[in-house]
C-alpha positions in Angstrom: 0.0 0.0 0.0 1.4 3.3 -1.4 1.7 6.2 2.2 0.9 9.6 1.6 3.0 12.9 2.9 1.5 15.8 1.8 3.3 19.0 3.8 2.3 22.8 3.8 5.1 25.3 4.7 3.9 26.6 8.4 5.5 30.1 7.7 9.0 31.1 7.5 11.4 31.7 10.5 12.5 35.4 11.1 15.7 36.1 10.8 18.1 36.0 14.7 21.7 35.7 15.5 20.2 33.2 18.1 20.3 29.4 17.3 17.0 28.8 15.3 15.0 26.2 17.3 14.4 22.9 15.3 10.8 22.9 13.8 8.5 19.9 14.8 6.6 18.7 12.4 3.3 17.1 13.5 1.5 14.6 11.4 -2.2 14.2 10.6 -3.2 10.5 9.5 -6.5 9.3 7.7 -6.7 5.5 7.4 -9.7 3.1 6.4 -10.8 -0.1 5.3 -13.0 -0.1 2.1 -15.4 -3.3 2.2 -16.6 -3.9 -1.6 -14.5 -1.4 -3.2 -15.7 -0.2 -6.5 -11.6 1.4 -7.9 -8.5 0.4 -6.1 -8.0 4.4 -5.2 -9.5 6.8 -2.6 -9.0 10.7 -2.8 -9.3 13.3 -0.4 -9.1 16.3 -1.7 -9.8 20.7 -0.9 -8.2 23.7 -2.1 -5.1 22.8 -1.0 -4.8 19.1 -1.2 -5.1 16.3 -3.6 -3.9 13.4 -2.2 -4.5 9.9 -3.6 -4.0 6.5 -2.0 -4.1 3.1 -3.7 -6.0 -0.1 -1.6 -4.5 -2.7 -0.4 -5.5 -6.2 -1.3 -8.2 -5.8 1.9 -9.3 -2.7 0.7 -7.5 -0.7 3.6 -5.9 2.9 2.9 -3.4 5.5 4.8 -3.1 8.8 4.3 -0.8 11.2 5.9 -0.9 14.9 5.7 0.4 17.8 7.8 -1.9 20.7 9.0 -1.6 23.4 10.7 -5.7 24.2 11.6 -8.5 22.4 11.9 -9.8 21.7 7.8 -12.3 20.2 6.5 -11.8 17.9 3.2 -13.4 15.8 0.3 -13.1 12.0 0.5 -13.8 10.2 -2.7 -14.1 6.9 -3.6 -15.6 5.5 -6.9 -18.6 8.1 -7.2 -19.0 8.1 -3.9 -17.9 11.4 -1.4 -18.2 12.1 2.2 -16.8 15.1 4.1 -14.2 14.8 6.4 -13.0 16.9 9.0 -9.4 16.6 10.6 -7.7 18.4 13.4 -3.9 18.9 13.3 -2.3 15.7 14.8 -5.2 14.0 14.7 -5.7 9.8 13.8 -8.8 9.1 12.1 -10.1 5.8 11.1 -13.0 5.2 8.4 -14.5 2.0 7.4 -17.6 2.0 5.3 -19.1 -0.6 2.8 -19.7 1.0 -0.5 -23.1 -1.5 -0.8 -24.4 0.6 2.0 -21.9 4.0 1.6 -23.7 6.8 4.0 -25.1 4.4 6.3 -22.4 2.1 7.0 -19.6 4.9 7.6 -18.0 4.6 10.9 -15.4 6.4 12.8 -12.7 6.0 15.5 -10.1 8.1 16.6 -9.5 11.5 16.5 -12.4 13.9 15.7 -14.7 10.8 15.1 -17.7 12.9 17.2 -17.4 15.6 14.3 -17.2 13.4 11.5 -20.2 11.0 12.6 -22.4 14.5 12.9 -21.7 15.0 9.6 -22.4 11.8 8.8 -26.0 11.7 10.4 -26.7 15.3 8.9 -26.3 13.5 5.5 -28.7 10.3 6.2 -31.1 12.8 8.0 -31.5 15.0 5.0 -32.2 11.7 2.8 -35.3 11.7 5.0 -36.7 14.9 4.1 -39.1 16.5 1.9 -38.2 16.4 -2.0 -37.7 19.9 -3.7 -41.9 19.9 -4.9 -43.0 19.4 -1.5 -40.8 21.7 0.6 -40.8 24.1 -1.8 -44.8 23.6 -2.8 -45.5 24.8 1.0 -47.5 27.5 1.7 -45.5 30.2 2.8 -46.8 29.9 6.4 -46.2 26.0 6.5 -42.6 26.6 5.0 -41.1 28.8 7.0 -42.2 26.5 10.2 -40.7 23.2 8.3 -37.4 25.4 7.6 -37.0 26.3 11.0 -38.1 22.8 12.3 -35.3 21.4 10.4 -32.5 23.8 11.5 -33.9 22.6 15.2 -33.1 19.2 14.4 -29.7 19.5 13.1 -28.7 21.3 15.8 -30.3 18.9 17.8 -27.7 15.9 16.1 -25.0 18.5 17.0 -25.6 19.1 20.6 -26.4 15.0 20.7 -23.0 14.1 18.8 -20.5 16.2 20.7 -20.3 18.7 23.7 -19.2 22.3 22.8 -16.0 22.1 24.5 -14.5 19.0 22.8 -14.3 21.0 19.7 -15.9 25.0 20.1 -14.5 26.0 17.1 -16.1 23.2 15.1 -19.2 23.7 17.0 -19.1 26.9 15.9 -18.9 26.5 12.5 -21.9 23.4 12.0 -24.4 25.4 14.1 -23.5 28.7 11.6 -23.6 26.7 8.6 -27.4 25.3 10.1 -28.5 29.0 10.2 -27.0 29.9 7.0 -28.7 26.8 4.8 -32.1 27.9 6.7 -31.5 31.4 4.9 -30.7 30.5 2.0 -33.8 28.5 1.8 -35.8 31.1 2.7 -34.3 33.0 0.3 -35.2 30.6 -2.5 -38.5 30.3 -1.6 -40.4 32.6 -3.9 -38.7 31.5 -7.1 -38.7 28.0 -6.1 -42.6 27.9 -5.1 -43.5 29.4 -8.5 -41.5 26.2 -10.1 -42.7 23.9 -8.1 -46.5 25.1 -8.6 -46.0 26.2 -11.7 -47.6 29.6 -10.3 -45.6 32.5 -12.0 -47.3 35.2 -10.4 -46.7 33.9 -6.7 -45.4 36.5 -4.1 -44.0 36.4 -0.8 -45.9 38.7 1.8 -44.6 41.8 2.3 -43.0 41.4 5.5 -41.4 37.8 4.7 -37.6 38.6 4.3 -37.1 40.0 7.7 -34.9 36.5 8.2 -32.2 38.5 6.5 -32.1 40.7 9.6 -30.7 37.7 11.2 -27.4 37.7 8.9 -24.4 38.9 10.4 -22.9 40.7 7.2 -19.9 42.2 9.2 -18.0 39.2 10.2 -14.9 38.5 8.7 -14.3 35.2 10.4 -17.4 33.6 8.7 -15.7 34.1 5.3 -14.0 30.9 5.3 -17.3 29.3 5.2 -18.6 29.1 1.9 -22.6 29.3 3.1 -21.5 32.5 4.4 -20.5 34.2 1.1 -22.9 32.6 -0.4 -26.0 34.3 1.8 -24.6 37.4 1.5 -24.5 36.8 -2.4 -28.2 36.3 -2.4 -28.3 39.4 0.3 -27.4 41.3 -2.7 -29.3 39.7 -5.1 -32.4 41.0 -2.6 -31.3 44.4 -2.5 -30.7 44.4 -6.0 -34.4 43.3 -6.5 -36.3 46.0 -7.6 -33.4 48.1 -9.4 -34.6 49.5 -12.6 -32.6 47.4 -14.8 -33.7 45.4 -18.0 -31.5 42.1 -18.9 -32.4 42.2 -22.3 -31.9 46.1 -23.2 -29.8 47.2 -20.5 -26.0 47.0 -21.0 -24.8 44.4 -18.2 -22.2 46.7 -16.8 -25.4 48.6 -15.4 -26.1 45.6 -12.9 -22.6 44.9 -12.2 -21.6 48.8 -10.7 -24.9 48.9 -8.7 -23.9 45.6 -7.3 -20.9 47.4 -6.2 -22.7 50.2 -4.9 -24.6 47.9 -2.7 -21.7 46.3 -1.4 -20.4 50.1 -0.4 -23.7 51.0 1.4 -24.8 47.7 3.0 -21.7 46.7 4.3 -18.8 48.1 6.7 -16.5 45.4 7.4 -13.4 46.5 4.9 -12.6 42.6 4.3 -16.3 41.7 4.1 -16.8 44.5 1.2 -13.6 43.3 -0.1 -14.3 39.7 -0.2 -17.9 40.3 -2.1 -16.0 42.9 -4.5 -13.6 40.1 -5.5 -16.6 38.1 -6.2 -18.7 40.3 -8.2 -15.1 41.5 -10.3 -14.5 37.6 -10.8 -18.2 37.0 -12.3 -18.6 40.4 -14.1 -14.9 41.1 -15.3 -16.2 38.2 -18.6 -19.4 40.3 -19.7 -18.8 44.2 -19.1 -17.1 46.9 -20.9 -13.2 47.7 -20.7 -13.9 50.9 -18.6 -16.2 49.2 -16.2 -14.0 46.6 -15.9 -10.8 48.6 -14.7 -12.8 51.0 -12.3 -13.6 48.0 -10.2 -10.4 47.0 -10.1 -8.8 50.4 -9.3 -11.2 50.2 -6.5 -10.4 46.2 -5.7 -6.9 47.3 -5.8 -7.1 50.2 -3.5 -8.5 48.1 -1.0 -6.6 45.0 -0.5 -3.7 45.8 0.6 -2.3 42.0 1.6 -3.1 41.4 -2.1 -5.2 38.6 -1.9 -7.4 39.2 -5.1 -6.2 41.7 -7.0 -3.1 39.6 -8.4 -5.4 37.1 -10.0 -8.0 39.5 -11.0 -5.9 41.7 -12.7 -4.3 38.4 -15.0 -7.9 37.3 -15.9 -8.6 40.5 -17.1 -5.6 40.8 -18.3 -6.7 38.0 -20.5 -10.3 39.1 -20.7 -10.1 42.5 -21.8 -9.0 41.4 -25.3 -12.6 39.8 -25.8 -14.3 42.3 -24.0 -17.5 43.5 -25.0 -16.7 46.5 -28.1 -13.6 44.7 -29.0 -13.3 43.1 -32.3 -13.7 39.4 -32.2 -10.2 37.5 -32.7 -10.2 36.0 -36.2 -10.0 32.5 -34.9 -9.6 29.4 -37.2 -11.4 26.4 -37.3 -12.2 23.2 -39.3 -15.3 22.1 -40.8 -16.8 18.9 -41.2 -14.8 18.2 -45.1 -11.7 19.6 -42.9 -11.5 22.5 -45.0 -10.6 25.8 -42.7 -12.7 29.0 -41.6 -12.1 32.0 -39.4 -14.6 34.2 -37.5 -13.1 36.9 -40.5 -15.5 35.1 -43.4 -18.7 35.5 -41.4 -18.5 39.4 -41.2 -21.3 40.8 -42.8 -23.9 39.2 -40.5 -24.5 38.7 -37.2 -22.8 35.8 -35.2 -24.2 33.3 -32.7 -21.6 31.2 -31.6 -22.3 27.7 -29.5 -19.2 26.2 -27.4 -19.8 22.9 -27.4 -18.7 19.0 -27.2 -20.6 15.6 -27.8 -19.9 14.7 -23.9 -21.4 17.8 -22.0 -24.9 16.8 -20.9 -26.4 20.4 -20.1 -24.7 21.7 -24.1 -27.3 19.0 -25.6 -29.9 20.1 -23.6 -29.9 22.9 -25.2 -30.0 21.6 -29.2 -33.7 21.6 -29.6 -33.8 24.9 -28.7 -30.9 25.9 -30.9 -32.5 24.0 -33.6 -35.9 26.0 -32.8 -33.9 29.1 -33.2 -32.6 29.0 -36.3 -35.8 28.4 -37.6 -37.5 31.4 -36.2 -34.5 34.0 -37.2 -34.1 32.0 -40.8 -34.9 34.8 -42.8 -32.5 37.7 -40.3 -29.4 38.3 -40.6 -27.8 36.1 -38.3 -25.1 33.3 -38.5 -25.4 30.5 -36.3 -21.9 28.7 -35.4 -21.5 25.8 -33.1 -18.1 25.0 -32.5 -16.9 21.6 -30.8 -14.2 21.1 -28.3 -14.2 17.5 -28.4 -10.8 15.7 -27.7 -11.3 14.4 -30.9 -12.9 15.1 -35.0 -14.8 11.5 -34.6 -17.6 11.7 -32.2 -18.5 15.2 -33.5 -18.9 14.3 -36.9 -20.5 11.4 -36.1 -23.0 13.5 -33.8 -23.2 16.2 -36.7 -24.3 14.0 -39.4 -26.6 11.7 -37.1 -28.8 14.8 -35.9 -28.7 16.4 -39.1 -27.4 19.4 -37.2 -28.1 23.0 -39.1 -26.3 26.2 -38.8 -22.0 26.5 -39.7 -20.7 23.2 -37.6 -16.6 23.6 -36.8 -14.2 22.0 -34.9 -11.5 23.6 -32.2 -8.7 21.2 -31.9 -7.1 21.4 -28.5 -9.8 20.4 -26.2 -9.9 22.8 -23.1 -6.6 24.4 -24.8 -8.0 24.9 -28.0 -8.1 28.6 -29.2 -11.9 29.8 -28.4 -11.2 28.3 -24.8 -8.3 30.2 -24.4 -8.7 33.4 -26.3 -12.5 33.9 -24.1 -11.4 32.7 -20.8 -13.9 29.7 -21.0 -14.4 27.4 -17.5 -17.4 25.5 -18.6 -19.6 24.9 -21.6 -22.1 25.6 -23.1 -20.9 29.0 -23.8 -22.5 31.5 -26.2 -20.9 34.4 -27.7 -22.8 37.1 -29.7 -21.1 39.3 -32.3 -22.3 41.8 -34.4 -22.3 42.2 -38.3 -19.1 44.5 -37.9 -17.3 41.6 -35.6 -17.3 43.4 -32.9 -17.9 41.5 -29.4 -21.8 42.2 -28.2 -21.9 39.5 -25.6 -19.1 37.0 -24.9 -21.2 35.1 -22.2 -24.5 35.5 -23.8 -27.8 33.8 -22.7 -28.4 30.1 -24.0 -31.2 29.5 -26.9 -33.8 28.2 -24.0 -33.1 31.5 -22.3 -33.5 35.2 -23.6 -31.1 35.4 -26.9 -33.9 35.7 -29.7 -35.1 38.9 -28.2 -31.5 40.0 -27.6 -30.6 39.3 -31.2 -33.6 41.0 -32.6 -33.1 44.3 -30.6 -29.5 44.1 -32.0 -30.7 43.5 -35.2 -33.2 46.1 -35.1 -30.6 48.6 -33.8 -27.7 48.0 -36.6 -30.5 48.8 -39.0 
């Protein structure tokens, strides 16, 4: 069985004419035994760490690490994943039977109190509500079943461990209870109108006072995920109601007020940075050049331990050369008789381009309405262009010529390295770009056929004349 170090720097030693005192090196261990095992390997994984251990012939595993705080961590085994928390020094022991995986994990050692809560939070959610029922509540009826459920998972808390074997993990599970309850809450009214189908629902008038609850001024939540993420959808509710229109409106008009929110609703300097940083990294792909760099000259100004501004600055860095007004680069592909065309040949019309490959599930969701597009906008002027990033020519012709699929079909050798990846930033696909008849950039993250984009393109349309 292969062993595992895996060692982060602690900091480094100041320099003294005294004799520097020899650094001790504490060890963290994770070990298991795997009964049924569906791979021969077991990850565990975060930010940080990406360690990998292969089974022995009785499906145990050892992993050793070195921390220097309490973490928490991803174990994965075939499809399977668990959360794992582990203290510095601390000797864990898992066995689980992947017939049975939540159910039959078990744990001794170290921290085994924390991990089991986390453990029986997991097989008590599998007993809850669906997303139709919770979310096809009344309002009244929801808001009691929210709060009933926060009860009981502090309840498996306070049952699993006592505050002082472990405050600051305490801590953090009976915050992170608080912060899913609003963020439910605060999914409520768009989620009930799904789940009953009932577009014109609304939430009474006095029904986001939960938000008063959420501490927005406390810097040492912001290691916890939940907690940037509530005080994303914070903003999203005080952005509710801004006169702003996604179709007409350019979307550097959401993205400043956005930032104006974060001025006025918030005082904690790292806080404001934090959601800044957040807002710059979604935005800095679909506004203008000038938008763009005030942010950053603000960003900039602000975080003085440089902690965003570094990688900001090289994604847009990047990102300004496809910014919206820029020309489109005059990227190459091949077409299905491997004969080549650039983005220069289509000038003259409007371009809608589709990033796509044969594997991604949610990029063929969207075909039929692709397909339904063209046919609506057949007589405009407007190009369609769908360009694969398959590892390989062979499935995407195959797909091409099975589904008889319309519109200019291309090819992008290079995978996730190919040029339209690179050249527009691209993390995930589908992606749409939207250029205009001059090839200059309109939208380089524009909204997918099932959304908005035949209005879009027709207001464009309408406007070029």
């Amino acid at each position: 069985m292969k062993k595992i170090l895996a060692i982060v720097l602690m900091g480094l030693a100041l320099g003294s004419c005294n004799k520097p005192m020899e650094e001790q090196v504490v060890t963290t261990k994770l070990t298991g035994v795997i009964t049924n095992p569906k791979s021969n390997m077991v990850k565990l994984t975060n930010k940080e760490f990406d360690l990998i251990d292969t089974l022995s012939d009785v499906g145990s595993f050892a992993i050793e690490l070195v921390i220097n705080k309490p973490t928490y961590f991803t174990f994965r085994h075939g499809d399977e994943i668990a959360s794992i928390y582990l203290n510095s020094g601390d000797s864990l022991n898992l066995s689980l039977d992947t017939n049975n995986f939540d159910e039959s994990l078990t744990f001794s050692g170290n921290s085994k109190d924390q991990n089991q809560y986390m453990v029986a939070k997991v097989l008590s959610k599998d007993t809850e509500m669906g997303f139709r029922e919770l979310y096809g509540l009344n309002e009244e009826d929801f808001l009691l079943t929210t709060d009933s459920i926060q009860t009981k998972y502090d309840g498996l808390l306070a049952g699993s461990m006592k505050v002082s074997d472990d405050s600051l993990f305490y801590y953090t599970e009976k915050k992170k209870n608080e912060l899913e309850t609003i963020l439910n809450k605060a999914r409520y009214e768009n989620n009930h109108k799904y789940a009953t189908n009932d577009t014109t629902f609304k939430v009474s008038e006095d029904y986001y006072v939960f938000f008063d609850d959420l501490d927005r001024n406390n810097e040492s939540l912001l290691s916890i995920p939940l907690y940037r993420y509530a005080l994303d959808t914070y903003i999203d509710y005080k952005f509710d109601g801004f006169d702003f229109d996604y179709k007409k409106d350019p979307i550097a008009k959401a993205f400043n007020h956005r930032m104006d929110i974060i001025g006025n609703e918030f005082s904690n300097e790292k806080v404001k940075l934090e959601l800044m940083a957040m807002q710059a990294d979604r935005y800095l792909s679909r506004v203008d050049a000038s938008s763009a760099e005030q942010a950053l000259d603000k960003i900039k100004a602000m975080d003085t331990d440089k902690k965003y501004i570094a990688d900001l600055e090289e994604k847009w860095g990047l990102l300004k050369k496809v910014a919206v007004g820029q020309p489109v680069p005059n990227l190459q592909f091949v077409n299905t008789s491997g004969d080549s065309l650039s983005l220069a040949d289509l000038k003259g019309k409007m371009v809608y381009i589709d990033v796509w490959a044969t594997w991604c599930g949610p990029c063929l969701a969207e075909l039929p309405s692709l397909e339904k597009l063209q046919v609506e906008l057949k007589d405009r002027e407007v190009t369609f262009m769908s360009v694969s990033i398959d590892d390989t020519m062979d499935p995407w012709k195959k797909m091409v010529e099975k589904k008889e699929m319309k519109g200019i079909q291309v090819y992008s050798p290079g995978a996730w390295k190919s040029d339209i990846i690179t050249s527009f930033v691209i993390n995930g696909i589908p992606r749409f770009i939207l250029i205009d008849k001059n090839g200059i950039i309109l939208d380089n993250d524009a909204s997918r056929p099932s959304g908005d984009i035949k209005e879009v393109i027709l207001k464009n349309l309408n406007s070029e004349g």
